[in-house]
N, C-alpha and C positions, 0 to 999 in steps of 0.2 A: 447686280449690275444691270444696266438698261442702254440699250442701242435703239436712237430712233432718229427723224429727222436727217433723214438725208439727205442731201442738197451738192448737187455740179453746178456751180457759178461761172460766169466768165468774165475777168476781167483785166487788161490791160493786156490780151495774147497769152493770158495764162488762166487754163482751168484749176477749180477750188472744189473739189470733194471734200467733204463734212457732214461728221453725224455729232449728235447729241451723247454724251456719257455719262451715264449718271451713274455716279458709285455714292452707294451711303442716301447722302443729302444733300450731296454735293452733285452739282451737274458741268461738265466739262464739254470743249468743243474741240473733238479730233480733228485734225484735217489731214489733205495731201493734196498739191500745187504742183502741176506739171504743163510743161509749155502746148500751148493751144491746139497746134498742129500732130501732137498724138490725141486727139482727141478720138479716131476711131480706136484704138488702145483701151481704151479705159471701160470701164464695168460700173456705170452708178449702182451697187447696192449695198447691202451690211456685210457681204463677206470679210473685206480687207481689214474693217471693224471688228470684226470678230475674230482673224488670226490675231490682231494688234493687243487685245487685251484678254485673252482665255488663260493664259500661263495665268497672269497675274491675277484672275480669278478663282484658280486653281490653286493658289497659292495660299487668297483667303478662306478659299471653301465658300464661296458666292456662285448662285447662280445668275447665267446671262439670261436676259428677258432681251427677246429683238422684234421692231415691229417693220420691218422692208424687208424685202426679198433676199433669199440667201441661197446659195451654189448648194446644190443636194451632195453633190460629191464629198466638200469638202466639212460640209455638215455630219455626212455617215464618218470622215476621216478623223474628227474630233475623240471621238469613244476611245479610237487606238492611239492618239498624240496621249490622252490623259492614261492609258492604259502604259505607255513609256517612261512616263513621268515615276508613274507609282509606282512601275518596275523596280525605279530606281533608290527607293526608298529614302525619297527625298522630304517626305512632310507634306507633297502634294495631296489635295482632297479631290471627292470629287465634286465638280460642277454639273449642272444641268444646265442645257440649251432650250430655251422652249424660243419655239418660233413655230409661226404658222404658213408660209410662202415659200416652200422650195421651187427650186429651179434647178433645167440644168442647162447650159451653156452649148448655144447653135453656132455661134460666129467661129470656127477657126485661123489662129492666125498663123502667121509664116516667118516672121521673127524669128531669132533666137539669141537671147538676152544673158549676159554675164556682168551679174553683180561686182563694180571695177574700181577699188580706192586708189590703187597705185600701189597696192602692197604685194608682198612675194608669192602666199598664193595665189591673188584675183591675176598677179603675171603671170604664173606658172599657167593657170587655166589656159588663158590668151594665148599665151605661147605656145604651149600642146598641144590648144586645138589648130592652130595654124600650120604646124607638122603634121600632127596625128589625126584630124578629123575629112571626114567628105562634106560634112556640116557646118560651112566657117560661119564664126560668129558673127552677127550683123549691128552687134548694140550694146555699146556699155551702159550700163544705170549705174547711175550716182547720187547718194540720197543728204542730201543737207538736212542735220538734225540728227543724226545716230551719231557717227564718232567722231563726227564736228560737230559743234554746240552752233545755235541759230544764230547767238549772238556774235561768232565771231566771223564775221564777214569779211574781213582780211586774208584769215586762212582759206576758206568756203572759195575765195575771189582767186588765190595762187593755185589752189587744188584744181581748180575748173578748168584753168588755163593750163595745167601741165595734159588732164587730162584728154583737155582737146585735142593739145598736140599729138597726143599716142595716139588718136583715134582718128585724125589725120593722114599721120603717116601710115595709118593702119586701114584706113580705107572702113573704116566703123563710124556709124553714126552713135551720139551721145545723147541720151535722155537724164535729165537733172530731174531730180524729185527733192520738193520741199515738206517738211511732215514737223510738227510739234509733238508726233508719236511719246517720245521719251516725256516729257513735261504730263504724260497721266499714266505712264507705265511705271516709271522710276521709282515713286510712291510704293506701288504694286509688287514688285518684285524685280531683283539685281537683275539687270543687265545679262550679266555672262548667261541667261537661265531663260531669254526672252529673244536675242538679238537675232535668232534664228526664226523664228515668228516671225518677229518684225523685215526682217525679209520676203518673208512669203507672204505679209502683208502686203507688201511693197510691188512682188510678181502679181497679185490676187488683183490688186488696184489694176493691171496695165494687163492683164489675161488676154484680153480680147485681140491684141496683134502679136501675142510669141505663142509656137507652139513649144518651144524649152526655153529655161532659164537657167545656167548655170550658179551655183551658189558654190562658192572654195570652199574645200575642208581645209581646218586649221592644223589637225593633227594626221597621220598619219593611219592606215586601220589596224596597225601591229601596237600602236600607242593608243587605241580609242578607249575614252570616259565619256560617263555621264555629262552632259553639256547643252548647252543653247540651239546649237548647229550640231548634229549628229547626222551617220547616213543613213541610219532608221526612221530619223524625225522628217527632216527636211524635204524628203518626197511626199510626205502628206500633207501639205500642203499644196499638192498641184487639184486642178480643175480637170475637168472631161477632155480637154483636147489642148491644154496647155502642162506641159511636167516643169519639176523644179527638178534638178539633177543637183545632187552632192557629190560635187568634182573633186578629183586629186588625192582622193586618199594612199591610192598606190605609190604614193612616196613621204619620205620623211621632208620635213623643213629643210632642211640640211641637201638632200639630194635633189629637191623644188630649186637649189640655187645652184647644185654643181653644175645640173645637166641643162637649163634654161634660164633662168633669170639673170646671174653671175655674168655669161659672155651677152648677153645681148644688151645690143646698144640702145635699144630703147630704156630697159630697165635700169641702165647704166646712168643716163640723161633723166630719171622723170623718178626713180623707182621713193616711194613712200611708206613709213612706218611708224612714223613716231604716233605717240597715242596723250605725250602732252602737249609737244608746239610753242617749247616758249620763246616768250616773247615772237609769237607770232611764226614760229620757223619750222621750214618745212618740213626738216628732219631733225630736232636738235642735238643730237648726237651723245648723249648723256643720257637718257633714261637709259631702261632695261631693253626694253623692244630695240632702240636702235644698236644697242650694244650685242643685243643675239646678234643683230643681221650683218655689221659689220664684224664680228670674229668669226662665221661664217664666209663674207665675202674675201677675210684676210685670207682664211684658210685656202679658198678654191682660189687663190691669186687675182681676183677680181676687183676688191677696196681701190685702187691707188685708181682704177677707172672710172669708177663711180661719182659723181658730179653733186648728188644732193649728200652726200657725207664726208666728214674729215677724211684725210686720206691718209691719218695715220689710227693707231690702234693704241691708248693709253691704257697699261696694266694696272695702275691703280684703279679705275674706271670698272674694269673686270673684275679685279678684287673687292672691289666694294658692292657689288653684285647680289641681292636680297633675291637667294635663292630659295627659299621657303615657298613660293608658288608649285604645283604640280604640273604646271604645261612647261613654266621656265624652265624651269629646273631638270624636266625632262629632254629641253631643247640645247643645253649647255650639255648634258651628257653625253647628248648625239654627238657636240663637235670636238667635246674631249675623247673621245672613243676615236674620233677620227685623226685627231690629231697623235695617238699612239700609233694607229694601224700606219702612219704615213712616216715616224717617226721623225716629226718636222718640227720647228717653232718651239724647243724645252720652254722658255720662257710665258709661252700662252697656256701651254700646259699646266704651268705650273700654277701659273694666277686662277686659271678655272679651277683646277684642287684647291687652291684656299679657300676661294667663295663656295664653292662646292660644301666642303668642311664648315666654314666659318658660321656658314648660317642654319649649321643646325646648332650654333648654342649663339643666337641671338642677342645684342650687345643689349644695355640700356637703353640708346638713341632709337635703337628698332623698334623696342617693346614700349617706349612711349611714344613713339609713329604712330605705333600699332593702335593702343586705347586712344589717344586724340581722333587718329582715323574713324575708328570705332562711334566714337560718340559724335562725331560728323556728320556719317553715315545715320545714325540712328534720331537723334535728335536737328541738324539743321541740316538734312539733303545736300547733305556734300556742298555745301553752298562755300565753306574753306577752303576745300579741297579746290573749288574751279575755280577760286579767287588767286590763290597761290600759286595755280598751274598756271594764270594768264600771267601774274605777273614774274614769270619764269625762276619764284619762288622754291618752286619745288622739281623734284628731279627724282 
């Protein structure tokens, strides 16, 4: 693989970072679009480039060739992200980096930045640190193009608008960043294995005015696996006088919402998780993700306040529940555990023991999901999968 051609364009109040990608024979054009006025933020060189696409080089066993300037730090920091990967014994090879241009980074800045979808951990951070820090956060970042797809500007349009509002009422300024990142990653390797990269690509881009950046942990550190986002991984990604921090581990999902997200009224008004959006909505209340979070908000009595969810809790919903995942399934445990210790709710109890049980012997419907999915995945880049999600096909 090949990184060159770097180029900060300006055009219409908005800066355009892009480099050249060439994988194979094929040559690709990364970018990342961010409004004019960060422009002292921003870093023209190949570093951001190079957290964006190393996994996925690592993946094929390619080495990166880079011909622009690269952060020494995060260049020495490469050896131990690939040295984590193979810990894990995941199939990862190794890469070689050649480049001839390090640097290291003179400007510090005074920012400090928390990666912000609207979802329960990026609030949990938010809201901890506004109890719990002397450090308040100054900045959410919002990136168009990781768990919103470029093309759907509908969503991309309601998400912006809730998030201002939190950032608003929260006395935070917001920075949007635009990236076609996934469209040369995705090829490269899955998502759940890079999205933490592509973050710290994301920090690496805008170094020059944060000197931290919060990144959410997803799981808890009593629950930690191998993953995208880890708290070993994700600080190697910082520069000389910029750190990425892996927030929140010290609590489960479950207790992210008893003790903060659940009573507060912002989360209550704005809170977001869904990861399909059909037909365009902002939470659709049907997938799995919003079905963790409302049996969760039932639990902590919180659901019936919540404004972007049904306000009620359907058991067949829970029952039908494709607990075969290791994060879900570990997340359903937590609020069935909870719901014994409290001795409340027999009935939610009851339906998370079925799903629980039911999906270790996997019906027919599943297991032809499952290879459709498969050859999806494998053969047309999910291209059904985002077809079906938009048109609120699938669930």
């Amino acid at each position: 693989m090949r990184i060159s051609n770097i180029k900060l364009l300006s055009d219409a109040g908005r800066l355009k970072l892009s480099a050249d990608i060439t994988i194979g024979e094929n040559a690709h054009s990364l970018y990342f679009v961010v409004d004019e006025k960060y422009k002292d933020f921003i870093v023209s060189d190949a570093t951001p480039f190079l957290a964006s696409i190393f996994i996925g080089a690592m993946n094929r066993g390619e080495d990166v060739d880079i011909t622009s300037p690269i952060n020494k730090t995060v260049y020495d920091n490469t050896s131990k992200i690939a040295g984590l990967y193979k810990s894990w014994n995941l199939g990862y090879k190794t890469s070689l980096i050649r480049a001839s241009d390090f640097r290291h980074d003179q400007h510090k800045g005074k920012a400090i930045g928390c990666f912000f979808s609207g979802g329960v951990d990026s609030f949990y951070s938010y809201l901890k640190n506004t109890k719990e820090s002397s450090e308040k956060i100054t900045h959410f970042i919002l990136v168009h193009g990781f768990d919103i797809d470029l093309a759907n500007k509908t969503l991309w349009n309601t998400t912006v608008s809730h998030i201002r509002a939190i950032a608003k009422e929260a006395g935070i300024k917001v920075i949007l960043v635009e990236t076609n990142l996934r469209s040369i990653t995705d090829p490269l390797v899955d998502w759940s294995w890079t999205f933490g990269s592509a973050l710290g690509a994301t920090a690496l881009l805008l170094r020059n005015g944060f000197k931290k950046i919060y990144i959410s942990a997803s799981v808890a550190e009593s629950e930690l696996y191998p993953w995208g986002s880890h708290p070993l991984l994700d600080p190697l990604w910082s520069s000389e006088h910029m750190r990425i921090i892996h927030d929140g581990i010290e609590a489960t999902r479950f207790e992210k919402i008893k003790k903060y997200v659940g009573p507060s009224p912002l989360a209550q008004k704005y809170l977001r998780v869904c990861f399909l959006n059909k037909n365009n909505s902002y939470n659709c209340g049907s997938c799995a993700k919003c079905i963790r979070t409302m049996i969760d908000l039932s639990i902590t009595g919180n659901l019936p306040r919540s404004k972007t969810f049904p306000p009620h809790l359907e058991m067949k919903r829970v029952r039908s529940l494709d607990t075969r995942n290791s994060s879900g399934r570990l997340f359903l445990e937590k609020s069935l555990q909870e719901l014994r210790l409290q001795h409340t709710d027999i009935e939610l109890q009851e339906a998370l023991e079925y799903a629980l049980t039911q999906s270790l012997r996997p019906s027919f419907k599943i297991r032809a999901k499952d290879y459709i999915g498969y050859l999806d995945k494998t053969y047309n880049k999910n291209r059904l999968y985002k077809l079906l999600t938009r048109k609120g096909l699938l669930h």
